[in-house]
VOZATOR-788359 format. One record per residue (C-alpha): x, y, z; residue number from 1. Coordinates in nm, 2 decimals, padded with zeros to 4 digits, always signed. Each point is the difference from the previous one (the first is absolute). Layout:
// residues N
+--------+--------+--------+-----+
!      u !      v !      w ! pos !
+--------+--------+--------+-----+
!      X !      Y !      Z ! NUM !
...
+--------+--------+--------+-----+
END
This chain:
// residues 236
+--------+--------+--------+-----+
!      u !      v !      w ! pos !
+--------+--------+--------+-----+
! +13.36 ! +08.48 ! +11.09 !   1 !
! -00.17 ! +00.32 ! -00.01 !   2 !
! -00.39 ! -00.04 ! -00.03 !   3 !
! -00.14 ! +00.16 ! -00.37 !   4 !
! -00.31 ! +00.14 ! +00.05 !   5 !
! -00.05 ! +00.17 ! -00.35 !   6 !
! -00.19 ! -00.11 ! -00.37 !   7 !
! +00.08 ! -00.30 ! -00.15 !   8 !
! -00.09 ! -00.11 ! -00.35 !   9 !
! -00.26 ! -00.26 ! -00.16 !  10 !
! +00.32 ! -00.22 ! -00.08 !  11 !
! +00.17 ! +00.01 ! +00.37 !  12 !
! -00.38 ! -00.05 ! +00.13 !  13 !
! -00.03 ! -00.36 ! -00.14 !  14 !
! +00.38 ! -00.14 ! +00.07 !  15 !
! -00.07 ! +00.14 ! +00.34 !  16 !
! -00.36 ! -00.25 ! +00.01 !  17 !
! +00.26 ! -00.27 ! -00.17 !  18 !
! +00.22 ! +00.06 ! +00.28 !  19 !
! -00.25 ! -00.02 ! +00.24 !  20 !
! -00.15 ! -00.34 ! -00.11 !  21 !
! +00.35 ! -00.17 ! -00.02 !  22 !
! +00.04 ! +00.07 ! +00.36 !  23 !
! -00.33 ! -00.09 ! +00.12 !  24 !
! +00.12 ! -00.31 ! -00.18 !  25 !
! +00.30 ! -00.04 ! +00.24 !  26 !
! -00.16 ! +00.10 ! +00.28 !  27 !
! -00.28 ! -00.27 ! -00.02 !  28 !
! +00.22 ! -00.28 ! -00.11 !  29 !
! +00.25 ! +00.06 ! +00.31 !  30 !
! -00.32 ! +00.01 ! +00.24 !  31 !
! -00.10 ! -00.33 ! -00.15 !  32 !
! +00.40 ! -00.09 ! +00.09 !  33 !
! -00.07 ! +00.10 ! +00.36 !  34 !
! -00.32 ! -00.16 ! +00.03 !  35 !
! +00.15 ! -00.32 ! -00.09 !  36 !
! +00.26 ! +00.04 ! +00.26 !  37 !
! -00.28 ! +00.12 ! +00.27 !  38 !
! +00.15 ! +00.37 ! +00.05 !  39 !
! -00.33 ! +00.13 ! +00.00 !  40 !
! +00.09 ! +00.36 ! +00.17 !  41 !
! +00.20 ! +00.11 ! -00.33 !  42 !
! -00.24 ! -00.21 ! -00.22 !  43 !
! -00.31 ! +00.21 ! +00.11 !  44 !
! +00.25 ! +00.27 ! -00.08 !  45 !
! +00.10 ! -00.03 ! -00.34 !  46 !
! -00.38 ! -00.09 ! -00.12 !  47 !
! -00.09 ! +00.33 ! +00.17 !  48 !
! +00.27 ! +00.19 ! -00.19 !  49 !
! -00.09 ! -00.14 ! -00.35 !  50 !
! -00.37 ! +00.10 ! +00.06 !  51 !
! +00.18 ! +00.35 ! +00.05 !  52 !
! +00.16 ! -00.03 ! -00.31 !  53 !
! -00.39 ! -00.09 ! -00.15 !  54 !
! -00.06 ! +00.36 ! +00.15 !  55 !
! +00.28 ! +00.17 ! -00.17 !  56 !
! -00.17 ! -00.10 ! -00.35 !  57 !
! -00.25 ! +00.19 ! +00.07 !  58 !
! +00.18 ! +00.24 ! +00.09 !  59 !
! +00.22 ! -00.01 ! -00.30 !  60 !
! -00.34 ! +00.04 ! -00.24 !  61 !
! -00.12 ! +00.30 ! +00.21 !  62 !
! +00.32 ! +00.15 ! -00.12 !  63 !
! -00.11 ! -00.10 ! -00.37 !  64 !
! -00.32 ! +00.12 ! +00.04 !  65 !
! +00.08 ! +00.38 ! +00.15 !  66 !
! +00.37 ! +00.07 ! -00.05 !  67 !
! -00.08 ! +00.18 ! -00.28 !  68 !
! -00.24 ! +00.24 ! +00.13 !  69 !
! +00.12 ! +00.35 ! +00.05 !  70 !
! +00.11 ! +00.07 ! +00.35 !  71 !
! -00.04 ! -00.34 ! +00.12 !  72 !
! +00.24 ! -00.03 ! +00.29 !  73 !
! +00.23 ! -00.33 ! -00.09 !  74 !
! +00.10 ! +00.05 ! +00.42 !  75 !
! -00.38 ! -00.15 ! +00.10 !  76 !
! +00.03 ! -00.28 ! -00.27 !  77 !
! +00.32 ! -00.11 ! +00.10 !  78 !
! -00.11 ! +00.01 ! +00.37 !  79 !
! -00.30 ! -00.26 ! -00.07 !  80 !
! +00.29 ! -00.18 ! -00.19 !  81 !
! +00.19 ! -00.05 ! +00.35 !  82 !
! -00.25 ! +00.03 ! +00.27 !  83 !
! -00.07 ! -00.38 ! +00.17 !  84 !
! -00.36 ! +00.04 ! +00.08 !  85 !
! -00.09 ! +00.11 ! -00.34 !  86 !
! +00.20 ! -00.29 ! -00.19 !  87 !
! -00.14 ! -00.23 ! +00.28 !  88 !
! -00.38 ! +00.10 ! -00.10 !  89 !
! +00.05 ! +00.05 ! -00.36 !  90 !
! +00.17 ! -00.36 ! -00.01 !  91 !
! -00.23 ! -00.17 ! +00.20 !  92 !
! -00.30 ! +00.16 ! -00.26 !  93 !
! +00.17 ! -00.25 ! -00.22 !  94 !
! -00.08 ! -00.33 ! +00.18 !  95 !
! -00.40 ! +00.08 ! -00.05 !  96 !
! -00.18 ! -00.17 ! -00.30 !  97 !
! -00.07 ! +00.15 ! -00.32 !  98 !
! -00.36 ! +00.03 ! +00.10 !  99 !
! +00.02 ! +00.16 ! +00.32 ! 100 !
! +00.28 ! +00.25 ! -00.16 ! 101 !
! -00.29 ! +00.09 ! -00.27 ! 102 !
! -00.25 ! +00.10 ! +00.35 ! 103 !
! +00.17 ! +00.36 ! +00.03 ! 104 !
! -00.23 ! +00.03 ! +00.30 ! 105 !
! +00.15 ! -00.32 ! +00.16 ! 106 !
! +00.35 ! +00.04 ! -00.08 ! 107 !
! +00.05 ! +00.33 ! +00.15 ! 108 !
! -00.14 ! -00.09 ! +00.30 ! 109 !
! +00.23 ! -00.31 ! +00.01 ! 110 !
! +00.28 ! +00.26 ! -00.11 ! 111 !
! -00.13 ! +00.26 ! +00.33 ! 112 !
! +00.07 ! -00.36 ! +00.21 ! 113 !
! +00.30 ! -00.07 ! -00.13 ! 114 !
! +00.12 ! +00.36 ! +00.06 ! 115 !
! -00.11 ! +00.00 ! +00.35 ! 116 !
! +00.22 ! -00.34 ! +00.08 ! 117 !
! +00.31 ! +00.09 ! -00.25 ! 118 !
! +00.14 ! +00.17 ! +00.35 ! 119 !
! -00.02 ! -00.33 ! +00.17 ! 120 !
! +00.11 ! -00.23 ! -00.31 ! 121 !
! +00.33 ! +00.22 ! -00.02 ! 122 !
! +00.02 ! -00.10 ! +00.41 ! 123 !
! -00.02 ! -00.34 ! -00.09 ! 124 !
! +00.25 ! +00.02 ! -00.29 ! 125 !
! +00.27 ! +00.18 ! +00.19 ! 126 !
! -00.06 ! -00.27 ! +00.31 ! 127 !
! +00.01 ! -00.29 ! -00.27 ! 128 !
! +00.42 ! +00.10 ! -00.03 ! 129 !
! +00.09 ! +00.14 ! +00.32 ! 130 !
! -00.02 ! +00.00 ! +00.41 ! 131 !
! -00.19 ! +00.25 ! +00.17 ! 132 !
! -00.15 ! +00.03 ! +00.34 ! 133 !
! -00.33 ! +00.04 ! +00.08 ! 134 !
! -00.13 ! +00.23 ! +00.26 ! 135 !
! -00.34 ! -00.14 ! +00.07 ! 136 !
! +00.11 ! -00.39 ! +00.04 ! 137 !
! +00.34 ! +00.15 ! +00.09 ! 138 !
! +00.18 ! -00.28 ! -00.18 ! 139 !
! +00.19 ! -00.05 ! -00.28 ! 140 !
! -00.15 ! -00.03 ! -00.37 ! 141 !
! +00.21 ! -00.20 ! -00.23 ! 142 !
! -00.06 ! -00.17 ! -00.35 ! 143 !
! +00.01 ! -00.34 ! +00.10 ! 144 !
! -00.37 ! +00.08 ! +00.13 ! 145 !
! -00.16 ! +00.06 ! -00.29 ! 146 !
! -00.20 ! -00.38 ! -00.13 ! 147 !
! -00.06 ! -00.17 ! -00.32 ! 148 !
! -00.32 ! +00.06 ! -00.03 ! 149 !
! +00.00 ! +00.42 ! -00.04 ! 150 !
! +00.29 ! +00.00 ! -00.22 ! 151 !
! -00.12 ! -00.23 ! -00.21 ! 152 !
! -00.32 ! +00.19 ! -00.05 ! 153 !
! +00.20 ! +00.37 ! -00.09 ! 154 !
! +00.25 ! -00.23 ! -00.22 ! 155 !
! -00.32 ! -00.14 ! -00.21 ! 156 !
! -00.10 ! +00.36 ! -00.01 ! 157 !
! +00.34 ! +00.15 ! -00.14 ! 158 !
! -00.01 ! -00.32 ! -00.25 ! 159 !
! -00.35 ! +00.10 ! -00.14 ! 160 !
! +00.09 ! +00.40 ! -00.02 ! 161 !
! +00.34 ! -00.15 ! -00.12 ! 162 !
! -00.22 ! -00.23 ! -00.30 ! 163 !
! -00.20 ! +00.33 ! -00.08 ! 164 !
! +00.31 ! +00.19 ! -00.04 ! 165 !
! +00.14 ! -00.23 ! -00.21 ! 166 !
! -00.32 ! -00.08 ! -00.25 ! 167 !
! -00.02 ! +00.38 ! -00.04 ! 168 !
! +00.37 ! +00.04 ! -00.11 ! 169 !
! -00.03 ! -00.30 ! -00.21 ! 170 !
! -00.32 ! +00.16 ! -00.17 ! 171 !
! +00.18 ! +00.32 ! -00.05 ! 172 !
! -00.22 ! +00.20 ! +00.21 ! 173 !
! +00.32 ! +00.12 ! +00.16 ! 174 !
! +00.14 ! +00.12 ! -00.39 ! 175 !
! +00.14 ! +00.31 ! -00.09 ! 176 !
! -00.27 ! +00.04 ! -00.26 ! 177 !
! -00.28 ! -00.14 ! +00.32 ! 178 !
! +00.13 ! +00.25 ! +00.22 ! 179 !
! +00.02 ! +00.28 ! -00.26 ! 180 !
! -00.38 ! -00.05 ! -00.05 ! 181 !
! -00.09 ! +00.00 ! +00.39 ! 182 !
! +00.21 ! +00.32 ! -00.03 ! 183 !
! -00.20 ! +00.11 ! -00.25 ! 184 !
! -00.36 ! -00.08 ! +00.11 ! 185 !
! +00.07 ! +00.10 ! +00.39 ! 186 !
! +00.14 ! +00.29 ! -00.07 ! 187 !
! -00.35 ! +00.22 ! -00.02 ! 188 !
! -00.15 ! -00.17 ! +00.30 ! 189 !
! +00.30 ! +00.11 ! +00.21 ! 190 !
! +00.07 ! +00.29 ! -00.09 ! 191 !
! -00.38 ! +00.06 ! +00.10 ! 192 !
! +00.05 ! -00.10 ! +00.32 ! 193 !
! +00.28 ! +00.23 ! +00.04 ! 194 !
! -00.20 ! +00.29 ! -00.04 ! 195 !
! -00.31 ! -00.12 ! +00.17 ! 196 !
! -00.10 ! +00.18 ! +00.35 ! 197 !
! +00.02 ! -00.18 ! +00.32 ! 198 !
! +00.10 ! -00.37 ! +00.01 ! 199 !
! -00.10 ! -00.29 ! -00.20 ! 200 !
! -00.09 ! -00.27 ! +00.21 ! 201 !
! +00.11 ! -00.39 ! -00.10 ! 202 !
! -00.33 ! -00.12 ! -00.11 ! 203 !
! -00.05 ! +00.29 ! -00.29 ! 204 !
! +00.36 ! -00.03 ! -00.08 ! 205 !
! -00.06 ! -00.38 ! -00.05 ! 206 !
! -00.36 ! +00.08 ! -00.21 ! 207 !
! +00.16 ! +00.28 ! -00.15 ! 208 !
! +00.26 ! -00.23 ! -00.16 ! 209 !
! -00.25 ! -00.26 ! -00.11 ! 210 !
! -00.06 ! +00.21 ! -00.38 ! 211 !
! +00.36 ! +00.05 ! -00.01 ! 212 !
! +00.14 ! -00.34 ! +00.06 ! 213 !
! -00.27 ! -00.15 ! -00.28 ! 214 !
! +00.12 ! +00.25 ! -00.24 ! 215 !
! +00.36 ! -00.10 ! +00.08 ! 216 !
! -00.08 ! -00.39 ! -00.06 ! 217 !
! -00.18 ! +00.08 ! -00.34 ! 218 !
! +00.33 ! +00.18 ! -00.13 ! 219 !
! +00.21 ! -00.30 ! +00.12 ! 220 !
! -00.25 ! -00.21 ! -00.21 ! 221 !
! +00.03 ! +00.20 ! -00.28 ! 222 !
! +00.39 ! -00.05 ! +00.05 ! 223 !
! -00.03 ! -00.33 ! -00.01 ! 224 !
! +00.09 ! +00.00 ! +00.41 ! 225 !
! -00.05 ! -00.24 ! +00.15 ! 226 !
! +00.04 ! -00.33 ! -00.22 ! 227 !
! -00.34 ! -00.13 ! -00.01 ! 228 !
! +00.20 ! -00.33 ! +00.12 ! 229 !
! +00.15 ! +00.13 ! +00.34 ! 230 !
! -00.34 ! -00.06 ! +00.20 ! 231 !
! +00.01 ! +00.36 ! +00.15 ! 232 !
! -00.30 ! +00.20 ! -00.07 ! 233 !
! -00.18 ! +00.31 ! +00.13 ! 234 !
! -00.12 ! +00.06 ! +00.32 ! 235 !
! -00.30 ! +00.18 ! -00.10 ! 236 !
+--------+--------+--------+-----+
END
């Protein structure tokens, strides 16, 4: 299969989050399989790989939020679509509680900590499936070395960024018309950026947003998104 890296529309942006939330689905249920039958290596695995998938959603709504901007270069948003340590720090964002996401202050600096590990977390994840050898011990890694204990930890994480996943589709903040309004409000903030001089660091990106993401949650309202039922409500 040949890689696209070009636009996509509103409509192929949300079966794509659909698609990804089915298979965090499968990926978390077989991990529970494996648990059960103490292959912890693959386990550890599997739970790591649907926290990836958690990443890819955000990835997915960065494409809804700037694809439409003139010259935006679809090439760098499919690249954070596909690259590990991105999806492994944008998943794990999703394992914090609503209260510490609200703190932009703390969350990027868990997000910085997160970045600086994703290297070793992919490590882990490609030695949870296969044998290597290790120069510095100079033996042999294999999965049957990995305990209960750690991958039941990352499996409760994939399972809470698997819950938030699913409440938001459920609420239909993952909609057509949900993602046509992030679309909508983003738009200006990005295209800002685009233009601005020198880089933007995380921490005003993140308080940049702030304006932008309570605008977008007041249209949603006004839409009638989410039903005042589903539980999920602003983070700010």
């Amino acid at each position: 299969m040949v890689r696209y890296n070009g636009p996509i529309s509103i409509e192929e942006i949300a079966s794509g989050i659909e698609a990804t939330i089915k298979n965090m689905e499968g990926l978390v249920a077989a991990a529970h399989t494996l648990v059960a039958a103490g292959s912890y290596g693959p386990a550890f695995g599997l739970s790591v790989m649907s926290l990836e998938e958690a990443g890819k959603l955000h990835a997915l709504r960065a494409m809804a939020q700037r694809g439409a901007i003139p010259g935006m270069k679809w090439r760098q948003l499919w690249s954070a679509f596909r690259n590990h340590n991105y999806k492994s720090s944008a998943g794990f964002m999703d394992c914090y509680s609503d209260e510490t996401r609200a703190n932009s202050d703390q969350i990027m600096e868990l997000a910085l900590q997160h970045e600086a590990t994703a290297g070793l977390v992919e490590s882990a994840r490609q030695w949870s499936f296969y044998v290597d050898f290790d120069s510095e011990t100079r033996d042999w890694n294999t999965p049957v070395e990995f305990d209960q204990r750690q991958t039941v930890e990352v499996l409760a994480q994939a399972e809470v960024a698997l819950q938030r996943a699913q409440n938001h589709l459920a609420a239909g903040l993952f909609s057509v018309e949900a993602l046509e309004l992030l679309r909508i409000v983003y738009e200006p903030f990005f295209r800002e950026l685009l233009v601005k001089d020198g880089p933007v660091s995380l921490s005003e990106l993140a308080s940049g947003a702030v304006p932008y993401y309570q605008e977008w949650w007041a249209r949603l309202s006004a839409a009638g998104i989410p039903d005042p039922l589903s539980g999920v409500r602003p983070l700010l």
